[in-house]
C-alpha positions as CSV (number, residue, x, y, z in Angstrom):
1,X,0.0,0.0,0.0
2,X,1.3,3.3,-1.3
3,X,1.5,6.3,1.3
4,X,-1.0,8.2,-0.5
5,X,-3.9,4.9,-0.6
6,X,-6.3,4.3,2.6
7,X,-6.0,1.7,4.2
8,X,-9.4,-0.7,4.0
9,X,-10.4,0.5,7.7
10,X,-9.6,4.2,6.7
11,X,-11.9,3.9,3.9
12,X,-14.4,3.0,5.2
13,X,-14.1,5.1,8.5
14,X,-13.9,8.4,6.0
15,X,-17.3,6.4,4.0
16,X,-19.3,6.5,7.2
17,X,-18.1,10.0,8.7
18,X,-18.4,11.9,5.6
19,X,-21.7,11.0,4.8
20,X,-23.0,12.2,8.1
21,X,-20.9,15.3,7.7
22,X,-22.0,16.5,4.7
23,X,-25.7,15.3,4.7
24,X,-26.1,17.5,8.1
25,X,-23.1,20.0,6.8
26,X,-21.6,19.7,10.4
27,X,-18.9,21.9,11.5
28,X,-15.5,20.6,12.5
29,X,-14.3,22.0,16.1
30,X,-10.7,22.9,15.8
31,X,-8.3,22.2,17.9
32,X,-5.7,24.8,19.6
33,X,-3.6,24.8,16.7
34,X,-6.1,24.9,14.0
35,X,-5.8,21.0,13.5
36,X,-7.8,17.9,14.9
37,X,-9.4,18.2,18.6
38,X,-7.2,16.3,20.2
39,X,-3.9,15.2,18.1
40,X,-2.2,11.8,19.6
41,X,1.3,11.3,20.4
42,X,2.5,7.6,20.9
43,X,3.7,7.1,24.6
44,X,5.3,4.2,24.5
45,X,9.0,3.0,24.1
46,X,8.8,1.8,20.6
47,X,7.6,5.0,18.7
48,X,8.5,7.1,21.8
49,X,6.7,10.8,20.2
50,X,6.0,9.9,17.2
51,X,2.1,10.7,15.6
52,X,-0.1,8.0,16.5
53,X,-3.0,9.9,15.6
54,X,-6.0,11.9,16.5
55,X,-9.5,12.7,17.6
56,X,-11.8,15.0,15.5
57,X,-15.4,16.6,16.7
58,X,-17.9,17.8,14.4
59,X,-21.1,19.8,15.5
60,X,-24.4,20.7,13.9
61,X,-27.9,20.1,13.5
62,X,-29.6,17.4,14.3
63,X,-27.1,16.1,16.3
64,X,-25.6,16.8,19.4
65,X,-21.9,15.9,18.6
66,X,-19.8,13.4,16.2
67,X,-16.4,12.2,17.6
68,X,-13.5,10.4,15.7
69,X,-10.7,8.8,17.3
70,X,-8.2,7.4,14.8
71,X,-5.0,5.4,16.2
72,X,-2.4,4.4,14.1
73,X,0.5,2.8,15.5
74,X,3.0,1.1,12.5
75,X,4.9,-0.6,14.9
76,X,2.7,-2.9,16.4
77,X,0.6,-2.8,12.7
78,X,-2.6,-1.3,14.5
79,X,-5.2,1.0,12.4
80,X,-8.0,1.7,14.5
81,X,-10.5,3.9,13.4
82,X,-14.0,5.0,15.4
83,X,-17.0,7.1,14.8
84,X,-19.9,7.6,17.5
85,X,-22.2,10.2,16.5
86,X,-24.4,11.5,19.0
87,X,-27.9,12.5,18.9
88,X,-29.0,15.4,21.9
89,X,-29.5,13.8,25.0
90,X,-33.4,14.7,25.0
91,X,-34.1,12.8,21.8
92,X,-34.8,9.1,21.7
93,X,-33.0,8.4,18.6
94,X,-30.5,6.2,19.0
95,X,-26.6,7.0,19.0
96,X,-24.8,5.4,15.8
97,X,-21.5,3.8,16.1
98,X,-19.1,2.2,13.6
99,X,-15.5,1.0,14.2
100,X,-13.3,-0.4,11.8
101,X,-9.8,-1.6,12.5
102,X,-6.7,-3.8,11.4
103,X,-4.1,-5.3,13.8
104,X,-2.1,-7.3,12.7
105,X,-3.0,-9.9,9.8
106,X,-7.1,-9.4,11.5
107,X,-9.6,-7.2,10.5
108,X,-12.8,-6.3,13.1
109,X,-15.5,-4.1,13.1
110,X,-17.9,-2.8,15.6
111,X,-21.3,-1.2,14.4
112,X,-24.5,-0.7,16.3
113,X,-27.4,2.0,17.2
114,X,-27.5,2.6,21.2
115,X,-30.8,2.3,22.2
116,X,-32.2,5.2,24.1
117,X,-35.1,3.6,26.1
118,X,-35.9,0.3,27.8
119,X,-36.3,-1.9,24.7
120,X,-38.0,-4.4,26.3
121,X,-40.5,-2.3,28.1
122,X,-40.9,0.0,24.6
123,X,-42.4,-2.1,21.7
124,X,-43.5,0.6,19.6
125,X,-39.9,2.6,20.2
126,X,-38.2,-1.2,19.4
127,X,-40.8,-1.5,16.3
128,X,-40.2,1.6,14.8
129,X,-36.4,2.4,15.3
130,X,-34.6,-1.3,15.9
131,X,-36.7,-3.9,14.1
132,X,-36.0,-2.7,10.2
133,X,-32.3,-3.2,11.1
134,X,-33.0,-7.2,10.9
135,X,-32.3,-7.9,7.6
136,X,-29.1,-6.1,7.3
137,X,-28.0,-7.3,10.8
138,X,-28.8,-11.0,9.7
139,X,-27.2,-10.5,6.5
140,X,-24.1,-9.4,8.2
141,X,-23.9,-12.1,10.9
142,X,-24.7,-14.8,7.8
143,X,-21.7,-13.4,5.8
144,X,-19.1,-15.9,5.0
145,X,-15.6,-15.0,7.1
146,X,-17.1,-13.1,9.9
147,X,-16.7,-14.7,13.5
148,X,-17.9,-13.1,16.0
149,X,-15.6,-10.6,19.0
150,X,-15.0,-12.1,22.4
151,X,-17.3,-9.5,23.8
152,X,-18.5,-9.9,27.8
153,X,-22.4,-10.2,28.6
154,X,-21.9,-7.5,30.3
155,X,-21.0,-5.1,27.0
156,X,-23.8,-6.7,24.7
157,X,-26.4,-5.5,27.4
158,X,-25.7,-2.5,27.6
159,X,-25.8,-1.8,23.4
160,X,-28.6,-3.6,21.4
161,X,-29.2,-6.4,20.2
162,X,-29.1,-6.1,16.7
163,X,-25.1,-4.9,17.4
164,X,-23.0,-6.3,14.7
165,X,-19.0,-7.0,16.5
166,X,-17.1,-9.3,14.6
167,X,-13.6,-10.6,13.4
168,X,-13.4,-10.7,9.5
169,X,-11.6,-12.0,6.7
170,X,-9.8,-9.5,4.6
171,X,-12.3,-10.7,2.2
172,X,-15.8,-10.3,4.1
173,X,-13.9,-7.0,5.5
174,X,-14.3,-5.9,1.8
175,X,-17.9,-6.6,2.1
176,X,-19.4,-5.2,5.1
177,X,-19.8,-1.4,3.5
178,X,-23.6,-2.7,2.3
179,X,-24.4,-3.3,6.0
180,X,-22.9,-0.1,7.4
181,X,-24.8,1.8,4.7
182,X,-28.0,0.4,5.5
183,X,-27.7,0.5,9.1
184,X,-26.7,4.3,8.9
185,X,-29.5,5.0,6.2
186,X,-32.0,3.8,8.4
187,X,-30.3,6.5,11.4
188,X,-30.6,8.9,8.6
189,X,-34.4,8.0,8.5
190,X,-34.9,8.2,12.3
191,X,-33.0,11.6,12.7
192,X,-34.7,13.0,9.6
193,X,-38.3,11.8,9.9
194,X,-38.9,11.3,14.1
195,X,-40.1,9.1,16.0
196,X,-43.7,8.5,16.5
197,X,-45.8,10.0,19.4
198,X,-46.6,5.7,20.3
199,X,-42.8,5.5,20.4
200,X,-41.8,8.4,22.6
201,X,-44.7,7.6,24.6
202,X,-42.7,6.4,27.8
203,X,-39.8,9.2,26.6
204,X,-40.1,12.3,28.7
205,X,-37.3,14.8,28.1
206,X,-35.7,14.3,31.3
207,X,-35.8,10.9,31.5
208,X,-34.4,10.3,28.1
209,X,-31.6,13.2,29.5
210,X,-30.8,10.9,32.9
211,X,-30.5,8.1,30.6
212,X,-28.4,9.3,28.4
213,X,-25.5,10.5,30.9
214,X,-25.5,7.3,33.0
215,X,-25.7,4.8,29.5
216,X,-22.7,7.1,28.4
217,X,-20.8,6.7,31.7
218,X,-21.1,2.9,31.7
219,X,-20.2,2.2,27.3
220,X,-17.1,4.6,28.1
221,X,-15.8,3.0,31.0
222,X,-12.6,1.7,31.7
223,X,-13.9,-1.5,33.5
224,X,-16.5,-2.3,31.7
225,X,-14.7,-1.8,28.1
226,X,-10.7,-3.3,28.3
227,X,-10.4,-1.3,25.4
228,X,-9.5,1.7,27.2
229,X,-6.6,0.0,29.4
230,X,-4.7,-1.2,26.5
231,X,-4.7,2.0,24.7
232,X,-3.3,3.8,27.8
233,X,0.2,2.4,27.3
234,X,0.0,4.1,23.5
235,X,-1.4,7.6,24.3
236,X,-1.4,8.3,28.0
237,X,-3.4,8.4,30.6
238,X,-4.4,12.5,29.7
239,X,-5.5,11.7,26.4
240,X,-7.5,8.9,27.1
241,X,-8.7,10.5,30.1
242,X,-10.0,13.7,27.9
243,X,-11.4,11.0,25.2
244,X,-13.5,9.4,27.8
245,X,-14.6,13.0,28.9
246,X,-15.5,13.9,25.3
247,X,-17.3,10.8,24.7
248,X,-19.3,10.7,27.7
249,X,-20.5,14.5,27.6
250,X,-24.2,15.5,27.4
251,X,-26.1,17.9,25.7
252,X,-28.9,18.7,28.6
């Protein structure tokens, strides 16, 4: 792969973020220096300063906030890119989430819309804003080199369960931009169209609010998601720190 060609996570990280960016023609939030939010230096002793990548934040209408985080560590052949865009805390749309990464000869990707409300006390929220996902989520999990992540109960219950977090095949890797596409144009369809008054019935503003800031402090959470621990090493406890502060941030 030549300098100048994406890598087959980067492409389809940049397919997933630009699309939301310019459908809602979201604003970028610059960081001190004009550059990303939040640039990343590796911290450990094999690439001791060197750029091991960055987090960017977008902002506009609909949403509440999109964040990035992109690590890239040659050394240890890891390309890690995430997007979680975030609807306002009063909504009861869900949150969309894709990641996409390489390490080592593996590929994995991560992609899911965070419910919002008791799904199992909400049939007509379930109905209208999780059930069309099944054909894309059953396509994906049916897809020939896909096995599925070593994931604990513990972070399947708190996401839903049409959550799609697999190893894959170069190959099937190749192949999962359909299902990220219709997942995300059926967000699109949520965010653009609403939610109807029998699925926000149980949904009052502050509710939805409380929700929203607890579910947010539990997904980003170093011991409930090992994820965070291993990249400590690489970036630092600061920048992780300020990632998880990003992430977890509400909008009422």
């Amino acid at each position: 792969m030549s300098d100048n060609e994406l890598s087959l996570p980067r492409q389809l990280h940049e397919l997933a973020l630009n699309r939301i960016v310019e459908r809602y023609r979201l604003e970028e939030a610059p960081g001190e220096n004009g550059g990303p939010y939040l640039s990343f230096t590796c911290q450990a002793p094999f690439a001791q300063g060197a750029d091991a990548g960055c987090m960017r934040l977008f902002r506009g209408d609909p949403l509440f906030q999109v964040v990035t985080s992109t690590i890239v560590v040659p050394q240890i052949q890891l390309d890690s890119h995430m997007v979680f865009a975030f609807a306002p805390s009063d909504s009861a749309v869900p949150h969309f989430t894709f990641d996409s990464v390489r390490a080592g000869e593996h590929y994995a990707f991560h992609l899911d819309l965070v419910p919002r409300l008791d799904l199992g006390a909400n049939l007509d929220y379930l109905n209208e804003a999780f059930q069309p996902l099944t054909p894309a989520c059953e396509a994906g999990r049916a897809m020939e080199g896909l096995s599925r992540a070593e994931l604990s109960p513990r972070q399947w219950a708190i996401m839903s369960p049409w959550m799609l977090a697999h190893r894959a095949t170069e190959a099937a890797f190749e192949r999962i931009d359909k299902v990220v596409l219709a997942y995300q144009d059926h967000w699109f369809s949520l965010l653009d169209k609403g939610l109807s008054a029998a699925a926000l019935a149980q949904a009052g503003a502050g509710q939805l609010a409380r929700r929203d800031r607890l579910n947010k402090s539990i997904i980003f959470n170093a011991d409930v998601d090992p994820v965070w621990r291993k990249i400590t090493p690489l970036l630092g406890e600061e920048t992780v720190a300020e990632q998880m502060r990003i992430l977890q941030a509400v909008s009422a």
